[in-house]
C-alpha positions in Angstrom: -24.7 -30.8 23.6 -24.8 -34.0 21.8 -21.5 -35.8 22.0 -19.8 -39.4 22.2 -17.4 -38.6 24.7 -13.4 -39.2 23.5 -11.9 -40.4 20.6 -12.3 -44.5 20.3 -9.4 -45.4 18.5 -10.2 -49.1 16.2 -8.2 -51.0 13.5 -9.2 -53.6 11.5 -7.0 -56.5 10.2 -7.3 -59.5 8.0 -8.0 -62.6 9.5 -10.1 -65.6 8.3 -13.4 -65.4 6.4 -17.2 -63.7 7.1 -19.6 -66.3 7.8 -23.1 -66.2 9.1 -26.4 -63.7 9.7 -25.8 -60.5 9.7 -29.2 -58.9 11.8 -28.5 -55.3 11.0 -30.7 -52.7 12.7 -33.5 -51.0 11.4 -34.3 -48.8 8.9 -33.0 -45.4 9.9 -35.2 -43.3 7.3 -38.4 -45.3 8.6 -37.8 -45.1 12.1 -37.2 -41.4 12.1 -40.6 -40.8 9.9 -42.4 -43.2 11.8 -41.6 -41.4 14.7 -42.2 -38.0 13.6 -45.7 -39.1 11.4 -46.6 -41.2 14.8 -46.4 -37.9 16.7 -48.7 -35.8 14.1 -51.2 -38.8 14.5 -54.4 -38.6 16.2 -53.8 -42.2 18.6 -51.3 -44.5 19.4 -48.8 -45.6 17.2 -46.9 -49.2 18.0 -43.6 -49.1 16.4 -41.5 -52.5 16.1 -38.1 -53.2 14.8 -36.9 -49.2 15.4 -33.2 -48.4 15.1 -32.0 -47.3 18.4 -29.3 -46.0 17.1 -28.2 -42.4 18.9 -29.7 -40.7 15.7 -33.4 -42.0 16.2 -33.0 -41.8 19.7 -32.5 -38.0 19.6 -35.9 -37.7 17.0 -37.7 -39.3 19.9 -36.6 -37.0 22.9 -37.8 -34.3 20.1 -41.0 -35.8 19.9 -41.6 -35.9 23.1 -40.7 -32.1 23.9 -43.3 -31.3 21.2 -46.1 -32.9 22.8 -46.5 -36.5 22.3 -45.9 -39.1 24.6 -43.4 -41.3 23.2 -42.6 -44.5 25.3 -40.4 -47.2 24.5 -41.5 -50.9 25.5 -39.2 -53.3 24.8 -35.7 -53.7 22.6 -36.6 -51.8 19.4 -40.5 -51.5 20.8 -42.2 -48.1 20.8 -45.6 -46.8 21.6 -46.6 -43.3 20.0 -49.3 -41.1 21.3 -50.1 -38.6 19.0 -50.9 -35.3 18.4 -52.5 -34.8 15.3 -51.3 -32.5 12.8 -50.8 -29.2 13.8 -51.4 -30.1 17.7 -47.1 -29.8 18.2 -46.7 -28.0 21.7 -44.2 -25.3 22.3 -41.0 -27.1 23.6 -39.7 -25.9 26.5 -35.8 -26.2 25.4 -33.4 -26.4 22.9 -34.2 -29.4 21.0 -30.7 -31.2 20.5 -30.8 -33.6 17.3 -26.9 -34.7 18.3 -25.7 -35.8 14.8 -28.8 -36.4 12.3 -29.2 -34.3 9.3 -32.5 -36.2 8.8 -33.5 -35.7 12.0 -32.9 -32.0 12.5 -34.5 -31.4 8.7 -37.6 -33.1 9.2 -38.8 -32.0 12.5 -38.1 -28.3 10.9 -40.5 -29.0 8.1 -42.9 -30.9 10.8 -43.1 -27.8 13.2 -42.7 -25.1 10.9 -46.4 -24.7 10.2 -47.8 -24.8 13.4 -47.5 -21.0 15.3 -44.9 -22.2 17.5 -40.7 -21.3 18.0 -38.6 -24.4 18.3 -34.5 -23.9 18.5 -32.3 -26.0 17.2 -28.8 -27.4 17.6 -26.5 -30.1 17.5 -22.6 -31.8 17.2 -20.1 -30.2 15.7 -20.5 -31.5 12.4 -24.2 -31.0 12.3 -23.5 -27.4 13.3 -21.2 -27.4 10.0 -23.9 -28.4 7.6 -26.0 -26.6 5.5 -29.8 -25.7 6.5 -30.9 -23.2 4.1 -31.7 -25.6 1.5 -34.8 -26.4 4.1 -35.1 -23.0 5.6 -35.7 -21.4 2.3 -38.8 -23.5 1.4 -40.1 -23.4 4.5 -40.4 -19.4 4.4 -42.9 -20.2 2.0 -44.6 -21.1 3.9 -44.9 -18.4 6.1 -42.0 -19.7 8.6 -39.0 -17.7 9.8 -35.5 -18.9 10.4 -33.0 -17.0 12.3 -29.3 -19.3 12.4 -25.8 -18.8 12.7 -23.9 -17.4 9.2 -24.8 -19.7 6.6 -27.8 -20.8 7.6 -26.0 -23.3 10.3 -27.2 -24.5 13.7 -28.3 -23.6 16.1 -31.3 -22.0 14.3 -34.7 -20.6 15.8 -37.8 -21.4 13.6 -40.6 -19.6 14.1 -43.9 -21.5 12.9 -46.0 -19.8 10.3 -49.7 -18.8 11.7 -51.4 -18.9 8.8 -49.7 -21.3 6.4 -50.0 -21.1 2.6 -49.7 -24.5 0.7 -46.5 -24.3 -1.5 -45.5 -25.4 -5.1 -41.7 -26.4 -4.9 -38.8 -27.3 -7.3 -36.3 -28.8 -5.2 -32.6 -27.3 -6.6 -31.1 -31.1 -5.3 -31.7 -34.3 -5.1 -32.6 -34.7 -1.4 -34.9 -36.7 0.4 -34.5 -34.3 3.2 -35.5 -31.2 1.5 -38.6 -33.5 -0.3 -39.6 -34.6 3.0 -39.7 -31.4 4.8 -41.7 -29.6 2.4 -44.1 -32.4 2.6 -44.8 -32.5 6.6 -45.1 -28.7 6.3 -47.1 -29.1 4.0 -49.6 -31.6 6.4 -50.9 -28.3 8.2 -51.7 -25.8 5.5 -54.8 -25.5 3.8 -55.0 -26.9 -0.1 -52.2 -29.1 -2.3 -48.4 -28.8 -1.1 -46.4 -29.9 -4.5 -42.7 -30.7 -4.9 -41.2 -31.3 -8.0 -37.9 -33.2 -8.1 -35.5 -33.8 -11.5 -34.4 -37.0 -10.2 -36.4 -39.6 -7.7 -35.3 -40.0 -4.1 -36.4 -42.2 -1.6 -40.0 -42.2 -1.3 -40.1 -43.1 2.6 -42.2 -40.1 3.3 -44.7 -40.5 0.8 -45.1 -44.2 1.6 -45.9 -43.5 5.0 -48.1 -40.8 4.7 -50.2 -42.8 2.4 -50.3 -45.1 5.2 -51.1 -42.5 7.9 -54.1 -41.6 5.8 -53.1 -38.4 3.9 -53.9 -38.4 0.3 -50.5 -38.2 -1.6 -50.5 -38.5 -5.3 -46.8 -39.0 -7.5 -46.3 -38.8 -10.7 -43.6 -38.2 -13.9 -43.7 -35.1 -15.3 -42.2 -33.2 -18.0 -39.4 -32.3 -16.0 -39.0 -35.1 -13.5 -41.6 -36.2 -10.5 -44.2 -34.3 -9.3 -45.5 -35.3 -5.5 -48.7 -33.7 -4.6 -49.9 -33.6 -1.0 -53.6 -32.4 0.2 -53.1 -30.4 3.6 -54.7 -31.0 6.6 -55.8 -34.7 6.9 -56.4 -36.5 10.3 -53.0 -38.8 10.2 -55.0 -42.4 11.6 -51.8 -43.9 14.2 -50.5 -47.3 12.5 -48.7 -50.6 13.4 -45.6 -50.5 11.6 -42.6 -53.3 11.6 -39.4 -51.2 10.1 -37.7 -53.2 8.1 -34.0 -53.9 8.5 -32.1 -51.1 7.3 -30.4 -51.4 3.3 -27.7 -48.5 4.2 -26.5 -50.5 7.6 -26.2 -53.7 5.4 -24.2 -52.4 3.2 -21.3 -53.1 5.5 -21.6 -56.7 6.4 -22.1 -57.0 2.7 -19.5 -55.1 1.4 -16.6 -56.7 3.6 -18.2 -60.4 2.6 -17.6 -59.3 -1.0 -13.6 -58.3 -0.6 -12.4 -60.4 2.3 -11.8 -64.1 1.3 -14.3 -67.1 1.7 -16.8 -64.9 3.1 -20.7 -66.1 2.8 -22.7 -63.9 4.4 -26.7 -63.5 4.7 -28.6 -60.4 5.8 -32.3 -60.9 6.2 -35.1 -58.7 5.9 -33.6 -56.1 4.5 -35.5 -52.6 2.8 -35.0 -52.8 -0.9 -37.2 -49.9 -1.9 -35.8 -48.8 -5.3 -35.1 -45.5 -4.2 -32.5 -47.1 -1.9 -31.1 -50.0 -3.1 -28.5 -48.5 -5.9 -25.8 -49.8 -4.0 -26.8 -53.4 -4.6 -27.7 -53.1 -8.1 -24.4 -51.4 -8.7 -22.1 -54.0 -7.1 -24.1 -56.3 -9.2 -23.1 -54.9 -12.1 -19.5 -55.0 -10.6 -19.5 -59.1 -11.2 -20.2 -59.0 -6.9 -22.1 -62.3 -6.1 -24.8 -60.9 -4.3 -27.9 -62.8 -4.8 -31.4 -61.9 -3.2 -33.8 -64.4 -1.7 -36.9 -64.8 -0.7 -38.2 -61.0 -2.1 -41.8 -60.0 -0.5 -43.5 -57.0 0.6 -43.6 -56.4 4.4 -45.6 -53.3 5.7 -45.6 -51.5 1.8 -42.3 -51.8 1.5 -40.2 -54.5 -0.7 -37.8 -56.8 1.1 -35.5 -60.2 0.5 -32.9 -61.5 2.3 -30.0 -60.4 1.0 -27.0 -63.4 0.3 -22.8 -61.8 -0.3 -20.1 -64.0 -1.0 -16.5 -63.2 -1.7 -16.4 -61.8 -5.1 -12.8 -62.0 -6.3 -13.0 -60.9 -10.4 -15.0 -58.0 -9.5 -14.5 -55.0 -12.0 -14.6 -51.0 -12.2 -17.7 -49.8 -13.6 -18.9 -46.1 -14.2 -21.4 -45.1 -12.0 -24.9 -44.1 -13.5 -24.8 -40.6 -12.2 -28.5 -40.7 -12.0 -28.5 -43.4 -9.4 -26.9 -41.1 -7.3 -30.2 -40.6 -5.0 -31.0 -44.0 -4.3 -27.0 -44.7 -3.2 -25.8 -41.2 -1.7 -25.2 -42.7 1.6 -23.2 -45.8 0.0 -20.7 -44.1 -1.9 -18.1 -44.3 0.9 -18.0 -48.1 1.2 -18.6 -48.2 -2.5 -15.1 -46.5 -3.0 -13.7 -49.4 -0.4 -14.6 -52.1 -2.8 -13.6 -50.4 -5.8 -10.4 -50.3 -4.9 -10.5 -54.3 -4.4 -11.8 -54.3 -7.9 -10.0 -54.2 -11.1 -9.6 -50.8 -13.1 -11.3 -48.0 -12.5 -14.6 -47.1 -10.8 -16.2 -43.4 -11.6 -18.8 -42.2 -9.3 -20.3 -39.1 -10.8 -23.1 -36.3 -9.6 -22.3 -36.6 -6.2 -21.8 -33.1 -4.9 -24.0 -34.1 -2.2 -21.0 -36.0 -0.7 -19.2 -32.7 0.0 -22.2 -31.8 2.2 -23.1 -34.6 4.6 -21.9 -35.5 8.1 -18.1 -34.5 6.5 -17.0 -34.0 3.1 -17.3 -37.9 1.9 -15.4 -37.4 -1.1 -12.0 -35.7 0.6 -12.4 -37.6 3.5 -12.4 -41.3 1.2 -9.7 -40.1 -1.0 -7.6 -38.9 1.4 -7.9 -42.4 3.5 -7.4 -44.6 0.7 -4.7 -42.7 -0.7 -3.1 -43.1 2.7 -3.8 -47.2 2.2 -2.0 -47.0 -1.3 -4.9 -46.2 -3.7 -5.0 -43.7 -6.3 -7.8 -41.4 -6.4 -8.6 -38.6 -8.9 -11.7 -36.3 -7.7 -13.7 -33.0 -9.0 -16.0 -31.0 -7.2 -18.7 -33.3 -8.1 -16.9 -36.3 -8.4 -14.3 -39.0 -7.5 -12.5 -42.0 -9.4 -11.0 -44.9 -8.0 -8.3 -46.9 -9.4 -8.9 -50.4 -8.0 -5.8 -52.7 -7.3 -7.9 -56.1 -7.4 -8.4 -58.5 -4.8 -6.0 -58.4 -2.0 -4.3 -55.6 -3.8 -5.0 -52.9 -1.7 -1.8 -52.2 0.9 -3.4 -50.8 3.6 -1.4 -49.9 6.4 -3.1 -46.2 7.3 -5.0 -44.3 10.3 -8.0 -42.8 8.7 -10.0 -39.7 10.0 -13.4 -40.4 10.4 -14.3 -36.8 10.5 -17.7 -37.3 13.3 -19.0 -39.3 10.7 -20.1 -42.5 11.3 -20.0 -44.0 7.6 -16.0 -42.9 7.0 -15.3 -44.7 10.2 -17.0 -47.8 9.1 -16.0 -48.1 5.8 -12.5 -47.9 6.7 -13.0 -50.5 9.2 -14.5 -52.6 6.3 -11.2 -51.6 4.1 -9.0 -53.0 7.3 -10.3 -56.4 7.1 -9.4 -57.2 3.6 -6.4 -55.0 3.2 -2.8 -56.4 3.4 -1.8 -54.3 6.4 -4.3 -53.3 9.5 -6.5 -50.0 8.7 -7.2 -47.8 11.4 -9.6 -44.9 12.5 -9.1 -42.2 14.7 -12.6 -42.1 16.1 -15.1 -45.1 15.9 -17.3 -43.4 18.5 -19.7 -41.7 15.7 -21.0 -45.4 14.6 -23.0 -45.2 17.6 -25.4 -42.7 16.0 -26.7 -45.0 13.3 -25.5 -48.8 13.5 -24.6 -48.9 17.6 -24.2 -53.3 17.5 -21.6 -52.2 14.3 -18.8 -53.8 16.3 -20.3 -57.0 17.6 -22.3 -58.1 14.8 -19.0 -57.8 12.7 -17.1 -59.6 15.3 -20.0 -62.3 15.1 -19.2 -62.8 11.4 -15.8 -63.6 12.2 -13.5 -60.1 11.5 -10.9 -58.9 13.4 -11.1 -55.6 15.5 -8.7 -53.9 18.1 -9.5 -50.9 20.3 -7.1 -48.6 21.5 -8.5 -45.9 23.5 -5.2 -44.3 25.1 
């Protein structure tokens, strides 16, 4: 079973200003899918720049028990040799996907038209989400699921043998559920379609386009309409992931509240289905300015420039940006409450359901540091204290979640009194050099592992 071993107690503390490059890992959404589409390719793929972050590492040892011969060659280097769709090989054992929602959801929809059985598992708290929002589509398809109550993990999925093509409405916004109706979708016969109210990040379709498969989006009546054709040969790529927007939102974050901070984060993904974060903090008064924007590999990127933003204010949250930011809320709320007045983050249910409940786990940790916070089911409202206003002072649970543990740790370096978490060991799963790159800028950690 997938585990970090014990608790790794870390605080933060103020000290003096952020100041340098941050060179934040890859993109975790590309590395997973370029894994995964690498594997249903017909060749070798040559992956550069991939997160080895505990997360990608388990999609990898997946691949590989499916079939393809997946080879790292260097830091961040990876050879892929293919499949093709529909070529996925029986795996032999459980397949362990540790603590990646993404992960654990895509291979499903990947596997779940070829006529094989594949079980699943993973951590605690991927054992505690939900996977019937995939399941259920996937039975569409002709798959069958059998799980713990709840549709939980571990789950047996046993592959459809003659796969229909599907037409989908997705109940959420999810990128997940998108995603694996579309790489089940690869082996059946005919057009695959998923229609979605609200746009999420388009990773998935980007990168099948670029594998070859003919993938069509478009606004519709009643939101976006992807259409996939089934049954392409995926042609293996060369792909450089870009530097990860969801990791930088860290470094960038902490240079926005802690004094005299001027930090720089280059090559960083700013696909518009991701980059909400930015654009809100923006709108906040943060100085965050972007330079030198391109296009690397299909995707948009800049170098991303944050420097202490004292007269930041509250803002309400377009609740329709919600899919391009989901991951961000948590270190959102952390500079919130160094703004002034109130910030109202709204639609976000989604929260409730990821690695831990984000919303009770950030309001119950900044409470603890001396900030109010209202929330709803679907909701949560911060009411910011202003630069240097936030006391601080707390232990925080992370919850096995690697983003509560960080943005804590970001909340520790500008607070008036040291921020702790109970567990840092999760961070490991998506943003492993978390600790040293942050150190590198100049903040301030202790350990205590006693």
């Amino acid at each position: 079973m997938a585990s970090h071993g014990p608790a790794q107690k870390m605080t933060a503390r103020a000290g003096g200003p952020l100041v340098g490059n941050a060179n934040v890992p890859g993109d975790k959404s590309i590395s997973h899918r370029s894994l995964i589409l690498g594997a249903m390719a017909v060749g070798e793929t040559r992956i550069s720049g991939l997160l080895e972050g505990q997360d990608v590492l388990d999609t990898a040892k997946a691949m590989a028990a499916f079939g393809a011969e997946v080879t790292q060659l260097g830091d961040g280097e990876w050879s892929v040799h293919g499949v093709g769709v529909g070529g996925f090989a029986e795996p032999e054992d459980v397949i362990d996907c540790g603590n990646s929602g993404t992960g654990v959801r895509l291979i499903m929809g990947a596997m779940a038209t070829s006529p094989i059985t594949a079980t699943f598992t993973g951590d605690a708290s991927l054992r505690s989400r939900p996977m019937g929002r995939v399941t259920d589509p996937l039975a569409l398809f002709g798959a069958r699921a059998v799980g713990r109550d709840g549709g939980r993990l571990p789950m047996t999925i046993v592959g459809a043998k003659a796969p229909v093509p599907v037409d989908y409405r997705t109940p959420m916004a999810s990128a997940q559920v998108k995603s694996a109706v579309l790489l089940a979708g690869l082996n059946a016969p005919g057009q695959t379609i998923v229609t979605e109210a609200a746009a999420t990040r388009d990773h998935t379709e980007r990168m099948l386009r670029g594998f070859g498969a003919e993938v069509t989006s478009e606004r519709c009546d009643d939101g976006f309409r992807i259409t996939l054709t089934g049954q392409p040969e995926l042609r293996p790529q060369t792909i450089a992931v870009p530097r990860d927007p969801s990791s930088a939102a860290f470094p960038v974050c902490a240079a926005l509240i802690v004094p005299g901070s001027d930090v720089l984060v280059p090559n960083i993904g700013l696909n518009p289905t991701r980059a909400g974060l930015f654009t809100t903090l923006r709108e906040m008064g943060a100085d965050l300015v972007y330079e030198n924007e391109r296009e690397e590999g299909g995707e948009p990127v800049a170098d991303l420039r944050a420097r202490f933003s004292p007269d930041m204010k509250g803002i309400e949250v377009p609740p329709e940006r919600a899919p391009s930011m989901i991951d961000e809320y948590p270190v959102l709320s952390v500079v919130a409450a160094f703004a002034e007045g109130e910030t109202v983050m709204t639609d976000v249910h989604e929260l409730r359901v990821k690695e831990s409940d984000r919303i009770d786990a950030m309001a119950v940790g900044l409470r603890a540091c001396g900030v109010r916070v209202d929330e709803t089911e679907d909701s949560f409202t911060v009411h910011g204290l202003g630069a240097g206003g936030v006391p601080g002072g707390a232990m925080a649970a992370a919850r096995l979640d690697h983003r509560i543990a960080m943005s804590f740790l970001v909340c520790g370096l500008a607070a008036k009194r040291p921020v702790s978490v109970d567990d840092a060991g999760p961070i490991a799963t998506s943003f492993p050099i978390f600790e040293p790159l942050m150190r590198g800028l100049g903040a301030t950690f202790d350990r205590d592992n006693d």
